[in-house]
Jmol script that loads the backbone (N, CA, C; Angstrom):
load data "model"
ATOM      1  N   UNK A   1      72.607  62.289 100.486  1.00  0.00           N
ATOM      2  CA  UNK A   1      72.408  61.299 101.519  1.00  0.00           C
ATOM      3  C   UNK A   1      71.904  61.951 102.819  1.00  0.00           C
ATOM      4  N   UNK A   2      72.345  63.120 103.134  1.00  0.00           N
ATOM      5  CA  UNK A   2      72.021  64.018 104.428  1.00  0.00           C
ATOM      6  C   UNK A   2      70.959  64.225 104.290  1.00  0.00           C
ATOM      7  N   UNK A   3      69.824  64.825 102.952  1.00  0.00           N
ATOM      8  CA  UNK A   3      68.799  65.458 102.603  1.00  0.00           C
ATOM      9  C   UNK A   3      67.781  64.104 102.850  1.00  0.00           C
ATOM     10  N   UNK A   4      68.189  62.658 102.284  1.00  0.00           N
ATOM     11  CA  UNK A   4      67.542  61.491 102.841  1.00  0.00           C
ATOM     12  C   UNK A   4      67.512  61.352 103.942  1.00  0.00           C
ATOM     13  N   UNK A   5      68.133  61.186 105.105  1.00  0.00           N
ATOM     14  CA  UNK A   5      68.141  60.801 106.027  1.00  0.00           C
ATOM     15  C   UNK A   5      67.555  61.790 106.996  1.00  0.00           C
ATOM     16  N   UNK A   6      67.334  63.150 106.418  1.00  0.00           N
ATOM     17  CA  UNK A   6      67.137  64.414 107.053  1.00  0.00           C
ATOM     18  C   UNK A   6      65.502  63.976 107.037  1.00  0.00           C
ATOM     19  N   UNK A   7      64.582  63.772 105.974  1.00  0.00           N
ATOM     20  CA  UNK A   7      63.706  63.952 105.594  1.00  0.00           C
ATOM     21  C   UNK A   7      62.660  62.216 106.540  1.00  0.00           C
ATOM     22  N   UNK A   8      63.609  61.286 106.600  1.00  0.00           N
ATOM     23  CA  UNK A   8      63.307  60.179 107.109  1.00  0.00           C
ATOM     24  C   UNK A   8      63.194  60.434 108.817  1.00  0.00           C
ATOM     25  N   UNK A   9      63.520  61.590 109.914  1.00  0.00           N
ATOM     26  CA  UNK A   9      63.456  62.265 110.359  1.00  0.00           C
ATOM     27  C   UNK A   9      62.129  62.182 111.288  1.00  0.00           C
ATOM     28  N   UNK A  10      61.595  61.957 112.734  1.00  0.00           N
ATOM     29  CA  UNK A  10      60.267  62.852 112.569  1.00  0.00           C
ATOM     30  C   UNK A  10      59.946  64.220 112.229  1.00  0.00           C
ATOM     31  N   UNK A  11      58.909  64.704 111.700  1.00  0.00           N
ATOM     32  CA  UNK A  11      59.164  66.216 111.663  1.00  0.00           C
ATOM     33  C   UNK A  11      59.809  67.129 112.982  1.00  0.00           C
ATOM     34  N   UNK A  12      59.616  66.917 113.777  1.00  0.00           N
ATOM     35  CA  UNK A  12      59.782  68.028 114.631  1.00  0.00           C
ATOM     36  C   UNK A  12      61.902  67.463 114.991  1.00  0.00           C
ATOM     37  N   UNK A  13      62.244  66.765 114.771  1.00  0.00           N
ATOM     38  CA  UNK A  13      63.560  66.245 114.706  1.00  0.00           C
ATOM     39  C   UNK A  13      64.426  66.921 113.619  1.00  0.00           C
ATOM     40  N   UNK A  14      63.702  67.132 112.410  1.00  0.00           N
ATOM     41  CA  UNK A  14      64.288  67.135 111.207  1.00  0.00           C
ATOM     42  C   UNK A  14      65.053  68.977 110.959  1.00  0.00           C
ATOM     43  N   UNK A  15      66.047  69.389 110.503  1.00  0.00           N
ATOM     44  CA  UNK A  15      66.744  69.874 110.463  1.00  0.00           C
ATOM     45  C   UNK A  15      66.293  70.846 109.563  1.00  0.00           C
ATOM     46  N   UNK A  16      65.677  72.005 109.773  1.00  0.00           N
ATOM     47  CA  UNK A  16      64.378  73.082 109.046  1.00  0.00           C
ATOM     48  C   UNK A  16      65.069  73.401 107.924  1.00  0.00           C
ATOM     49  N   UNK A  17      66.605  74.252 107.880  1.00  0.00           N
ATOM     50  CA  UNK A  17      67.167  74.984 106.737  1.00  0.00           C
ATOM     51  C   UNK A  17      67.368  73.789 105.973  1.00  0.00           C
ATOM     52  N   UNK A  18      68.001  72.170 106.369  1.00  0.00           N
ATOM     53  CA  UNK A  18      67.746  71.259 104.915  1.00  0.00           C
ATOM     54  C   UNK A  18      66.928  71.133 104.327  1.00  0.00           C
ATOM     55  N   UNK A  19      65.243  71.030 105.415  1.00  0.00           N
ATOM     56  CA  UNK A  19      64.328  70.515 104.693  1.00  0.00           C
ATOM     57  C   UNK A  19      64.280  71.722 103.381  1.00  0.00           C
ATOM     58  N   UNK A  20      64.298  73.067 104.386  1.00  0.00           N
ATOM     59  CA  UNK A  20      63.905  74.024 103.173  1.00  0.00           C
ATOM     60  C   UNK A  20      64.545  74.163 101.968  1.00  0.00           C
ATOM     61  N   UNK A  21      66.361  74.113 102.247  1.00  0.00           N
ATOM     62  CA  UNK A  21      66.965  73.520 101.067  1.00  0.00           C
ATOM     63  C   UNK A  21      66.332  71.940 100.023  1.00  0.00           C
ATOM     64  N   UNK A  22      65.881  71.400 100.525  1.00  0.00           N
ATOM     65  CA  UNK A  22      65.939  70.139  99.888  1.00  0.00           C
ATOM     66  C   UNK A  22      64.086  70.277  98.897  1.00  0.00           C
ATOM     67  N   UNK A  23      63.490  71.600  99.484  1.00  0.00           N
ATOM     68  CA  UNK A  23      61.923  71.472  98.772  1.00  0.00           C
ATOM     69  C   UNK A  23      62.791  73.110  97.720  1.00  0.00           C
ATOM     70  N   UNK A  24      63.431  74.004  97.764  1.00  0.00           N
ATOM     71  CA  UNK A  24      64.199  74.715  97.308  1.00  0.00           C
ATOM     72  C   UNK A  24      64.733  73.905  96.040  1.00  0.00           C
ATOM     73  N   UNK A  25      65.165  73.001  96.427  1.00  0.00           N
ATOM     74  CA  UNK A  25      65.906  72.108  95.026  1.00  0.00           C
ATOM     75  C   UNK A  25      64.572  71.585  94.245  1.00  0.00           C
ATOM     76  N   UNK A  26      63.645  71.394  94.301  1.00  0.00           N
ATOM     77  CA  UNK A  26      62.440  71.416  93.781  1.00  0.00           C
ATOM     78  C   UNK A  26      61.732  71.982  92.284  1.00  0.00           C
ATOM     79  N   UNK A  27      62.698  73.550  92.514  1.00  0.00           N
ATOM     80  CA  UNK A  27      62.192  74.729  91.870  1.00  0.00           C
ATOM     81  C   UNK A  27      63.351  75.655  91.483  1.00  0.00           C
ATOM     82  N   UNK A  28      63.131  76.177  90.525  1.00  0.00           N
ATOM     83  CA  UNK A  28      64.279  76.936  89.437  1.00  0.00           C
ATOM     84  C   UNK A  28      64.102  78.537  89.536  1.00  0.00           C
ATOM     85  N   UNK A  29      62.867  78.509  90.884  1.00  0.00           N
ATOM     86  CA  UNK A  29      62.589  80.069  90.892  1.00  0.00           C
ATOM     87  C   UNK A  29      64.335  81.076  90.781  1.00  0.00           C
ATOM     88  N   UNK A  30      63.761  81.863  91.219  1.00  0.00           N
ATOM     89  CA  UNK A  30      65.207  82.918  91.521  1.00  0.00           C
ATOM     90  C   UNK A  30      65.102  83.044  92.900  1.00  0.00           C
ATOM     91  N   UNK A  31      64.332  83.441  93.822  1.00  0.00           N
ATOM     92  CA  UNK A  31      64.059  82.759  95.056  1.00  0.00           C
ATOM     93  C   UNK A  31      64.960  81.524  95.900  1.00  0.00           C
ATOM     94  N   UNK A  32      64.706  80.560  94.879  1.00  0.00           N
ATOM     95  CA  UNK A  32      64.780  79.140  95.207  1.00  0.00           C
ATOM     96  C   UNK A  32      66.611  78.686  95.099  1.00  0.00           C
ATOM     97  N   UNK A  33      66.904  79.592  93.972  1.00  0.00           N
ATOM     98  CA  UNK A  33      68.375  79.138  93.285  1.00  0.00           C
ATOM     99  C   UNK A  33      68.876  80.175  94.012  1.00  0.00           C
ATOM    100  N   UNK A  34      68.377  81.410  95.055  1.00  0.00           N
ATOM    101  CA  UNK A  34      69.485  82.442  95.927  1.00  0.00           C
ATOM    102  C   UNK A  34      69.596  81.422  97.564  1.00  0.00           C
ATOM    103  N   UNK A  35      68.389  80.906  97.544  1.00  0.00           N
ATOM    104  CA  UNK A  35      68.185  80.447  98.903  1.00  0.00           C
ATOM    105  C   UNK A  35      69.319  78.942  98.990  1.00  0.00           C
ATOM    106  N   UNK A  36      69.121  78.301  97.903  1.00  0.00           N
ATOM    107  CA  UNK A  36      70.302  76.848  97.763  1.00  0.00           C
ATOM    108  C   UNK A  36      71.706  77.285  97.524  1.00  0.00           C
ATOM    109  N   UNK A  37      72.087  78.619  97.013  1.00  0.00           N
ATOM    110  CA  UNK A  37      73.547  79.254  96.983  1.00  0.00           C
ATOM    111  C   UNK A  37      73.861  79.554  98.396  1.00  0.00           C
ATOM    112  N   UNK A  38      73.100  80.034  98.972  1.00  0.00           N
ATOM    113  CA  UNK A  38      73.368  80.688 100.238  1.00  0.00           C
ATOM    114  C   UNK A  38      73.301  79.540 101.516  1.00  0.00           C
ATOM    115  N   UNK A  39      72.772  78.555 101.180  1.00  0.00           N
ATOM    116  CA  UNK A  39      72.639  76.957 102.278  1.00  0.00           C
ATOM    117  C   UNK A  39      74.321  76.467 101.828  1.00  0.00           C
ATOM    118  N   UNK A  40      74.113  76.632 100.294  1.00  0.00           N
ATOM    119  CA  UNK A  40      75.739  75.484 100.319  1.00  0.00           C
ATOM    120  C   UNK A  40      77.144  76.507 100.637  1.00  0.00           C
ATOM    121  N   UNK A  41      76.527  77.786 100.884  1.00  0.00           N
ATOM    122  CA  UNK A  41      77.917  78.152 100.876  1.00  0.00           C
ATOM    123  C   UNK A  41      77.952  78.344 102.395  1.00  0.00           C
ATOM    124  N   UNK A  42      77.370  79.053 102.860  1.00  0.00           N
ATOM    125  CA  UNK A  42      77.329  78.845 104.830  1.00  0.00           C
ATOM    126  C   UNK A  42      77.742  77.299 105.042  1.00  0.00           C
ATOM    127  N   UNK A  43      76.901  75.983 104.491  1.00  0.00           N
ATOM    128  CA  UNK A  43      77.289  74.718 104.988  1.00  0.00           C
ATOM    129  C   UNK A  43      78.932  74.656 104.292  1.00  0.00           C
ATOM    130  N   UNK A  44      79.231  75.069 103.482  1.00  0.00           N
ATOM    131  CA  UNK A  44      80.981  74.432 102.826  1.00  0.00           C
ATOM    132  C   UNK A  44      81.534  75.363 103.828  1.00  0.00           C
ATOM    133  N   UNK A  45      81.413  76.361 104.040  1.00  0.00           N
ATOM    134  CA  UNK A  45      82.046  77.478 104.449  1.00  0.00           C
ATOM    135  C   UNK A  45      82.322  77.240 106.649  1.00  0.00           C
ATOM    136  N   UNK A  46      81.194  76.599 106.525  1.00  0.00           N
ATOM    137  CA  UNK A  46      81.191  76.362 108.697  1.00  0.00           C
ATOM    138  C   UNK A  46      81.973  74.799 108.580  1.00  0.00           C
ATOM    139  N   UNK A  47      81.919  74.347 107.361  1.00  0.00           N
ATOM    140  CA  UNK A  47      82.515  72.733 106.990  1.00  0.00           C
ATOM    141  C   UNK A  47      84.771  73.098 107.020  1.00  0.00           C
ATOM    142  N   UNK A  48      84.688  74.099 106.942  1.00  0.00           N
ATOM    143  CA  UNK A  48      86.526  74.875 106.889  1.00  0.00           C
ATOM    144  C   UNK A  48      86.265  75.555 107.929  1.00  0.00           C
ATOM    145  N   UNK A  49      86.576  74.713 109.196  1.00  0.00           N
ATOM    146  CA  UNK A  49      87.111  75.822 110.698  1.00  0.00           C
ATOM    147  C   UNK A  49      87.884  76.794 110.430  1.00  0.00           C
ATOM    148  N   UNK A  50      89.427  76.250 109.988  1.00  0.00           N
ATOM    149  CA  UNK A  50      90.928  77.271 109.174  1.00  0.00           C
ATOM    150  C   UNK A  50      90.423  78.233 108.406  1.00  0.00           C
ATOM    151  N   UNK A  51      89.435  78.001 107.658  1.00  0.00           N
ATOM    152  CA  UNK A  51      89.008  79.522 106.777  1.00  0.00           C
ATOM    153  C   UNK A  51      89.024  80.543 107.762  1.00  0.00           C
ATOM    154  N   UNK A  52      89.594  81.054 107.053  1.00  0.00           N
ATOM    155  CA  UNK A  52      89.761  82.981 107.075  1.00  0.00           C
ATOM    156  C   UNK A  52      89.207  83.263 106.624  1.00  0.00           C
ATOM    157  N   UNK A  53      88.230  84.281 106.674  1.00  0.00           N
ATOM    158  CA  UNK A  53      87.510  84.901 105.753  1.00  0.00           C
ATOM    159  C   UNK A  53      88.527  86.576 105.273  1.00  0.00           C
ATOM    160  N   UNK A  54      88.114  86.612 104.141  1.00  0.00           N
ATOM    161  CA  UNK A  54      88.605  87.701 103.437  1.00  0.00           C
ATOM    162  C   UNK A  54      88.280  88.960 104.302  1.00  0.00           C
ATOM    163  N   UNK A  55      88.534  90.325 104.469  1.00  0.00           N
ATOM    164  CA  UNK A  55      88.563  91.346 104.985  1.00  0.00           C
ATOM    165  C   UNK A  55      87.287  92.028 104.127  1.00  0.00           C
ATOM    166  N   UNK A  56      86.137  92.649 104.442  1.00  0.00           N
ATOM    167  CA  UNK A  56      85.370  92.770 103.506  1.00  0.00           C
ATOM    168  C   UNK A  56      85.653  94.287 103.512  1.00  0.00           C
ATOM    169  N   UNK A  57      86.688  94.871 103.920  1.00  0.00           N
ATOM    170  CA  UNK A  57      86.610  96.462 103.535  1.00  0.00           C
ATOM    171  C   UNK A  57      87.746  96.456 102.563  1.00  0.00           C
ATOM    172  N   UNK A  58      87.894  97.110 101.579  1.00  0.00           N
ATOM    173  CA  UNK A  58      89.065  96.931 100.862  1.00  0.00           C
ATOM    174  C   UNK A  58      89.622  98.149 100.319  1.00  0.00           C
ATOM    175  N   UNK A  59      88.793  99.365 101.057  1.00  0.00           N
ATOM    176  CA  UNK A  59      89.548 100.872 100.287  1.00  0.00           C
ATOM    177  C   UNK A  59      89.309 101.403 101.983  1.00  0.00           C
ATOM    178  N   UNK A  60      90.970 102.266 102.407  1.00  0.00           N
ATOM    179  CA  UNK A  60      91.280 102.894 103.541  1.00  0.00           C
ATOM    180  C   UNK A  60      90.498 103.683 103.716  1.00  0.00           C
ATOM    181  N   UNK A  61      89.874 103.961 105.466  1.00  0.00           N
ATOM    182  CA  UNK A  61      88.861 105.152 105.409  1.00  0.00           C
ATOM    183  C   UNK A  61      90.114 106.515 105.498  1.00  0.00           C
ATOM    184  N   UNK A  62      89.187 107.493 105.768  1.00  0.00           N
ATOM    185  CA  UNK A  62      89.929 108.760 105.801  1.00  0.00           C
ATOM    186  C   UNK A  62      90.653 108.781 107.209  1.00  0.00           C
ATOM    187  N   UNK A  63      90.605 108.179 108.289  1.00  0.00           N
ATOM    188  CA  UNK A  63      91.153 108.217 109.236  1.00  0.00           C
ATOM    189  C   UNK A  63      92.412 107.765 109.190  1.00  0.00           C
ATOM    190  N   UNK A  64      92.515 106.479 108.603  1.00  0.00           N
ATOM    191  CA  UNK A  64      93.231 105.610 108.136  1.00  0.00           C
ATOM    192  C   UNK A  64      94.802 105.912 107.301  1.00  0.00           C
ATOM    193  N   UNK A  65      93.651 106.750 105.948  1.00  0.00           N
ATOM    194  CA  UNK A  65      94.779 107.740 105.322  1.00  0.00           C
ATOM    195  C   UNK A  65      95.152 108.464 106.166  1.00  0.00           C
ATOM    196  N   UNK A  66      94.597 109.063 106.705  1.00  0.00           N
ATOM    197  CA  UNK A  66      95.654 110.177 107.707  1.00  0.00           C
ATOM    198  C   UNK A  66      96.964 109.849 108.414  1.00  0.00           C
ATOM    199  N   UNK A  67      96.554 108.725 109.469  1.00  0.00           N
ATOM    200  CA  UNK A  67      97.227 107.876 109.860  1.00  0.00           C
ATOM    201  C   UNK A  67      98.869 107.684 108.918  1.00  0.00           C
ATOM    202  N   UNK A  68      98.520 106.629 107.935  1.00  0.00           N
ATOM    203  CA  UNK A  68      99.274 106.474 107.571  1.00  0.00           C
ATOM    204  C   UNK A  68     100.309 107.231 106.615  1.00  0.00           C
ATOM    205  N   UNK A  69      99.686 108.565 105.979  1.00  0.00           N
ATOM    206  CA  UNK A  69     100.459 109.297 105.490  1.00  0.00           C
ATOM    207  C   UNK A  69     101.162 110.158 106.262  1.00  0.00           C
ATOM    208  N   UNK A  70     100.637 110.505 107.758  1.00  0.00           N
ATOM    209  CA  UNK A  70     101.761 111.312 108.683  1.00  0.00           C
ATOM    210  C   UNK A  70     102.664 110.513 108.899  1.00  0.00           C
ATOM    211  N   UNK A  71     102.447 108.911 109.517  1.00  0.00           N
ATOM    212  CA  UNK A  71     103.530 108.178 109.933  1.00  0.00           C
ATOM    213  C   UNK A  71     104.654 107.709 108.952  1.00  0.00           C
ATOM    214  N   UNK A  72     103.932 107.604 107.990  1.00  0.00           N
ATOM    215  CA  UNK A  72     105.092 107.576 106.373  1.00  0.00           C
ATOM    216  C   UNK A  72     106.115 108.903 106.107  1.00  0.00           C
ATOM    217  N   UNK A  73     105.191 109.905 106.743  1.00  0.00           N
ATOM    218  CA  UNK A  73     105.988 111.303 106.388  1.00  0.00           C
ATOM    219  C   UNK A  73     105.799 111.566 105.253  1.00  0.00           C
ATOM    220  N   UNK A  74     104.701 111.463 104.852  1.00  0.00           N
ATOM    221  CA  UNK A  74     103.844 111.572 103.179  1.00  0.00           C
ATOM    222  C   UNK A  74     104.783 111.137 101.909  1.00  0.00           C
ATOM    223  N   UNK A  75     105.861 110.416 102.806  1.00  0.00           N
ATOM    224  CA  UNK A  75     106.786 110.030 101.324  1.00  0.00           C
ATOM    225  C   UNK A  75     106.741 108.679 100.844  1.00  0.00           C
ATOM    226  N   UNK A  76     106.373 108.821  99.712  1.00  0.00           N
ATOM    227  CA  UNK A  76     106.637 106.895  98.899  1.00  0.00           C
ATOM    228  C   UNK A  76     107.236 106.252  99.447  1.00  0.00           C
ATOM    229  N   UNK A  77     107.000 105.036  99.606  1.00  0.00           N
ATOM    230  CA  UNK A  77     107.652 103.908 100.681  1.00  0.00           C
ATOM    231  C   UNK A  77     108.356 103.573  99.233  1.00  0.00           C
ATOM    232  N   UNK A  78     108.116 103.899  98.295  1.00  0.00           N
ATOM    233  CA  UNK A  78     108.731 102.791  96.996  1.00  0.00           C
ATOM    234  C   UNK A  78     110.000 103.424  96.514  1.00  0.00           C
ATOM    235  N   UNK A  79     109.883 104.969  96.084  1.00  0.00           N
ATOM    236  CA  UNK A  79     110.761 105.881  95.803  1.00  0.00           C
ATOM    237  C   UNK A  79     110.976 106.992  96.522  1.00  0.00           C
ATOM    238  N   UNK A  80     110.834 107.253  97.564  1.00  0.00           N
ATOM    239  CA  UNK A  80     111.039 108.419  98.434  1.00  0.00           C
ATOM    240  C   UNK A  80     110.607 109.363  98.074  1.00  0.00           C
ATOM    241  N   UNK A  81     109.851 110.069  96.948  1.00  0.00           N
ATOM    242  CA  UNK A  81     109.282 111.356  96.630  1.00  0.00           C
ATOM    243  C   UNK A  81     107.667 111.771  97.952  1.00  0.00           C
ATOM    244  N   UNK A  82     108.238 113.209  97.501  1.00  0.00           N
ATOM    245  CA  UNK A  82     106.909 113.470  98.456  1.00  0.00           C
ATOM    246  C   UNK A  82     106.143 113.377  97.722  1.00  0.00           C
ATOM    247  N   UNK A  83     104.967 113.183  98.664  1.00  0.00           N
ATOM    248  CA  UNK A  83     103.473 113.280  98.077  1.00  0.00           C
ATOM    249  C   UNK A  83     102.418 114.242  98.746  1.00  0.00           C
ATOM    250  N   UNK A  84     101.651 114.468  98.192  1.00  0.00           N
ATOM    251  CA  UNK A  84     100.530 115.728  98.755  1.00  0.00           C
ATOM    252  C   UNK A  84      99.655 114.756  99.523  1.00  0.00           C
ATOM    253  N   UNK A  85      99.114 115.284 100.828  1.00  0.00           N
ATOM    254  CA  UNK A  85      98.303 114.365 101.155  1.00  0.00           C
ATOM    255  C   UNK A  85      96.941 114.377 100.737  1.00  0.00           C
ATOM    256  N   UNK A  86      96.152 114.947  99.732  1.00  0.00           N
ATOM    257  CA  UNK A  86      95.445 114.814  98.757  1.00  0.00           C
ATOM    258  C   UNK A  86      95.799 114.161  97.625  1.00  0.00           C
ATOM    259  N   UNK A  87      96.841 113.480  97.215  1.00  0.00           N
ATOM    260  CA  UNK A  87      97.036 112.859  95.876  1.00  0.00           C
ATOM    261  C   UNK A  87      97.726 111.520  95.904  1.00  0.00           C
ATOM    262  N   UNK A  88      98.170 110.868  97.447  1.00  0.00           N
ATOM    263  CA  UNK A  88      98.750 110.169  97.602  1.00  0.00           C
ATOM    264  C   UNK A  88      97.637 108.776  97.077  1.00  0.00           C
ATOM    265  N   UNK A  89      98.818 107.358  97.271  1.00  0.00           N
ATOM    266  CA  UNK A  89      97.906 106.459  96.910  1.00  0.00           C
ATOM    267  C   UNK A  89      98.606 105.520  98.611  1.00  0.00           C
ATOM    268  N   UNK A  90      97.118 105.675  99.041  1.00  0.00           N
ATOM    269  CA  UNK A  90      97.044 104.522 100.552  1.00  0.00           C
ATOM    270  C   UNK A  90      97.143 102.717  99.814  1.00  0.00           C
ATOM    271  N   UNK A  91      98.205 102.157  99.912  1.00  0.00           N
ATOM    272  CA  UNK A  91      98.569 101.147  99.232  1.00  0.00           C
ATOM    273  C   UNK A  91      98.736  99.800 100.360  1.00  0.00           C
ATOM    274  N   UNK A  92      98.053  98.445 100.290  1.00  0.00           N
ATOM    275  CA  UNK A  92      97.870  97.729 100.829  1.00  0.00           C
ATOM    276  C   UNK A  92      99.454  96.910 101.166  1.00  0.00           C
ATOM    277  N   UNK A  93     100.353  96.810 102.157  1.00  0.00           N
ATOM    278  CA  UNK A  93     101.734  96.413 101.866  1.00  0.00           C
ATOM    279  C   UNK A  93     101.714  94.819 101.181  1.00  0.00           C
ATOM    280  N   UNK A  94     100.534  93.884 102.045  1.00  0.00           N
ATOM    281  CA  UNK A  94     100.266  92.222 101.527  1.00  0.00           C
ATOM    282  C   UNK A  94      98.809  92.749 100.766  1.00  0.00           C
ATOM    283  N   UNK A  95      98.672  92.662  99.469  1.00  0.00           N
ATOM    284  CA  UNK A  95      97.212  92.931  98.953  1.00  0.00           C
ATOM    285  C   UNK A  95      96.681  92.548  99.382  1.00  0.00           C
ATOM    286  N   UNK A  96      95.423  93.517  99.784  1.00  0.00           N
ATOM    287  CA  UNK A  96      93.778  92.597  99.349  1.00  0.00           C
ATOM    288  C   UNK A  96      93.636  91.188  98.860  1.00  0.00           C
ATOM    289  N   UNK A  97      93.782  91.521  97.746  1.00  0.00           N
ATOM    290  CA  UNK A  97      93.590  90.063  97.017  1.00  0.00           C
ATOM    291  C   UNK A  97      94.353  89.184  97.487  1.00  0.00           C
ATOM    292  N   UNK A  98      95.291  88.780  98.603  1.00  0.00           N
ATOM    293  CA  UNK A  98      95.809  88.074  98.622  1.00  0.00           C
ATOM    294  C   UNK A  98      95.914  87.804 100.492  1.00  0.00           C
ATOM    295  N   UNK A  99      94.242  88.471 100.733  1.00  0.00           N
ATOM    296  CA  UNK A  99      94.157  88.654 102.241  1.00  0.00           C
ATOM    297  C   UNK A  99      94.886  89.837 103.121  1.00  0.00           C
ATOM    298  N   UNK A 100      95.386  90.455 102.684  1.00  0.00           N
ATOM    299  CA  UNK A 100      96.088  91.499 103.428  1.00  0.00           C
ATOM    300  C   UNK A 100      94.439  92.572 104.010  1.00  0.00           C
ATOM    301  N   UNK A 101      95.087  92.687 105.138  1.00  0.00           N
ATOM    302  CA  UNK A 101      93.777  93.694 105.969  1.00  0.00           C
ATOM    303  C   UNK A 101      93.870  94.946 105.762  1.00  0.00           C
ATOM    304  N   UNK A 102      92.871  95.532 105.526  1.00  0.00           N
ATOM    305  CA  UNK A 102      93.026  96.771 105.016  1.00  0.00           C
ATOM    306  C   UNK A 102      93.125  97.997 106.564  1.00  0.00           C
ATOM    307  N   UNK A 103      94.278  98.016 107.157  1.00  0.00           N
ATOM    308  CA  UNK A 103      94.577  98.745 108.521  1.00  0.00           C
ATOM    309  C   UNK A 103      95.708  99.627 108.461  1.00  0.00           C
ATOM    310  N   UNK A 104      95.810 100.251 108.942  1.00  0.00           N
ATOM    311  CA  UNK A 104      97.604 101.035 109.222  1.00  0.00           C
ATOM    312  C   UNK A 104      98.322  99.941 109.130  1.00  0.00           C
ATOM    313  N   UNK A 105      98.470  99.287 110.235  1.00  0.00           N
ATOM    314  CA  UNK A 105      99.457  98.399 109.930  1.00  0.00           C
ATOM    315  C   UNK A 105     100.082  98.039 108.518  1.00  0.00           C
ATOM    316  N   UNK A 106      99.043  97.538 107.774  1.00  0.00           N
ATOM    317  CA  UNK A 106      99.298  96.823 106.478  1.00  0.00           C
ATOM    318  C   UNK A 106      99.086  98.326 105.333  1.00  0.00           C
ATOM    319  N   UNK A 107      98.969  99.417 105.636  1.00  0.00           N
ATOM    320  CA  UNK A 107      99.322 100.123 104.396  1.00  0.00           C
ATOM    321  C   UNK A 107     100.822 101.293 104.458  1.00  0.00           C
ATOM    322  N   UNK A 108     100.655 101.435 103.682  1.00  0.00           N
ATOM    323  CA  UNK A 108     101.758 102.485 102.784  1.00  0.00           C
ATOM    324  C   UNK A 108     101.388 103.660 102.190  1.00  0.00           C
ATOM    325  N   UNK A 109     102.549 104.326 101.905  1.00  0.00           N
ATOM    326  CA  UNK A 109     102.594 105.662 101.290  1.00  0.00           C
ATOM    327  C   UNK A 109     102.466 105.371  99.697  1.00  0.00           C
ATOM    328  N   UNK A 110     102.574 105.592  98.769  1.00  0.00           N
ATOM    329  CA  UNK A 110     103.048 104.911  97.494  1.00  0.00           C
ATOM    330  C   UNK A 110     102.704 107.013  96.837  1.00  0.00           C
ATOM    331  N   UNK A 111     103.761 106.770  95.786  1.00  0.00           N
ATOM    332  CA  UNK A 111     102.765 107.713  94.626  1.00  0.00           C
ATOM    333  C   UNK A 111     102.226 107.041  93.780  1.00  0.00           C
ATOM    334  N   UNK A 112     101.213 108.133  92.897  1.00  0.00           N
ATOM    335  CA  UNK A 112     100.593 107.269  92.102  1.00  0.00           C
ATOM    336  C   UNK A 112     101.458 106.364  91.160  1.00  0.00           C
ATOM    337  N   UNK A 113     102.103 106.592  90.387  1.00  0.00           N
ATOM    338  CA  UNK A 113     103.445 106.047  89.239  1.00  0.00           C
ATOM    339  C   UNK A 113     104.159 104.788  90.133  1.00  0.00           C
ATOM    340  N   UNK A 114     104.468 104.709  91.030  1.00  0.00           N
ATOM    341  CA  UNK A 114     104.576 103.523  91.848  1.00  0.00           C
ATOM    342  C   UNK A 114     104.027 102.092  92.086  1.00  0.00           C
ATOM    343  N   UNK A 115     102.575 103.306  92.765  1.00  0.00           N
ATOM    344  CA  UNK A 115     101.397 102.211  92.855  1.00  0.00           C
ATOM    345  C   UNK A 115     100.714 101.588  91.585  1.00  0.00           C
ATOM    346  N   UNK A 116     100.675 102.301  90.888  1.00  0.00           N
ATOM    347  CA  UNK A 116     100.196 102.138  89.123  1.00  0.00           C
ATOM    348  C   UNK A 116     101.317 100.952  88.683  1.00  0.00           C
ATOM    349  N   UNK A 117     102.069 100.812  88.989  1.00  0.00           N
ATOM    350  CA  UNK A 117     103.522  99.987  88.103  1.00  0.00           C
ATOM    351  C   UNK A 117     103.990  99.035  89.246  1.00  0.00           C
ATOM    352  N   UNK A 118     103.220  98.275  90.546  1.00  0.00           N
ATOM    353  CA  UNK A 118     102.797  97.351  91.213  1.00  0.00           C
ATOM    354  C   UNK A 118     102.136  96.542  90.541  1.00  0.00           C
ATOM    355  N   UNK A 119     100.732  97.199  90.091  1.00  0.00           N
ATOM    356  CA  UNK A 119      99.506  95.929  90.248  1.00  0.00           C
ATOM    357  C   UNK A 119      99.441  94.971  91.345  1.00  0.00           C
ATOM    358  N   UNK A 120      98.986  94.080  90.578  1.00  0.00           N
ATOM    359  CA  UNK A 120      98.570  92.984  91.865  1.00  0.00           C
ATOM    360  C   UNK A 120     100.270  91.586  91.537  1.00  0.00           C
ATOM    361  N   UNK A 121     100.989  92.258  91.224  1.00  0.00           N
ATOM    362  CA  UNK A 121     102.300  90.851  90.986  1.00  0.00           C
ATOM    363  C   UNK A 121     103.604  91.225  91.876  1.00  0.00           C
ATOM    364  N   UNK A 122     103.289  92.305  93.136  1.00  0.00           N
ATOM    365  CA  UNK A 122     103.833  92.658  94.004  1.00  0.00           C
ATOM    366  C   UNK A 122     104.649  91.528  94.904  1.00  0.00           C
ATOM    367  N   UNK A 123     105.776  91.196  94.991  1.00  0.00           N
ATOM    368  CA  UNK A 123     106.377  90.601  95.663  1.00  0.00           C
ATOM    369  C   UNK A 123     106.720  90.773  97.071  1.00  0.00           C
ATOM    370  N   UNK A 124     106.278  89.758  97.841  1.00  0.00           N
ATOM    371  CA  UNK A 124     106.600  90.232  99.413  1.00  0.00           C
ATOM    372  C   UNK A 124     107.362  88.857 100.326  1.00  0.00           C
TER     373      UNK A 124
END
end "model"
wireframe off; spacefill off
backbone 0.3
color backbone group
């Protein structure tokens, strides 16, 4: 109904990224089907003010590790063993997957055998 009323429009009125979406729907190029993925998801996506968007970094830089393995005291937050700070695992406290930011704040010490026997069904 938007793409009608868009198009009924004078030209110089009419709303450029629909029109281009709406001659896009036209055609089955690969072009055509990246350019109409990328219109409906910006339009659904500016359509949810409340969206959060996901954190797009999702592995700690080296600063980061540092950070958090001195302030941990390089020991497992899970089982208290030390860890080398070459072998440790920088562990998200609220996952990734479940929006957690990938910062000091939100990580941990873990060893590997810890972090391995988490996964993603971590309770918080």
């Amino acid at each position: 109904m938007r793409r009608i009323k868009n198009k009924e429009l004078p030209e110089d009125e009419q709303d450029s990224a629909m029109s281009a979406f709406t001659d896009a729907a036209r055609s089955d190029s690969i072009p055509s089907m990246r350019y109409r993925h990328e219109y409906l998801k910006s339009t659904v996506v500016s359509a949810i003010p409340s969206l959060v968007m996901k954190d797009p970094t999702r592995g700690f830089s080296p600063e980061q590790r540092m950070a958090i393995y001195r302030r941990d005291g390089g020991k497992c937050q899970n089982c208290s063993v030390q860890c080398e700070e070459s072998e440790f695992h920088a562990d998200h406290v609220v996952p990734h997957s479940r929006g957690g930011k990938t910062s000091v704040a939100n990580g941990r010490v873990l060893c590997a055998q810890c972090n391995q026997s988490l996964g993603d069904s971590q309770a918080f």
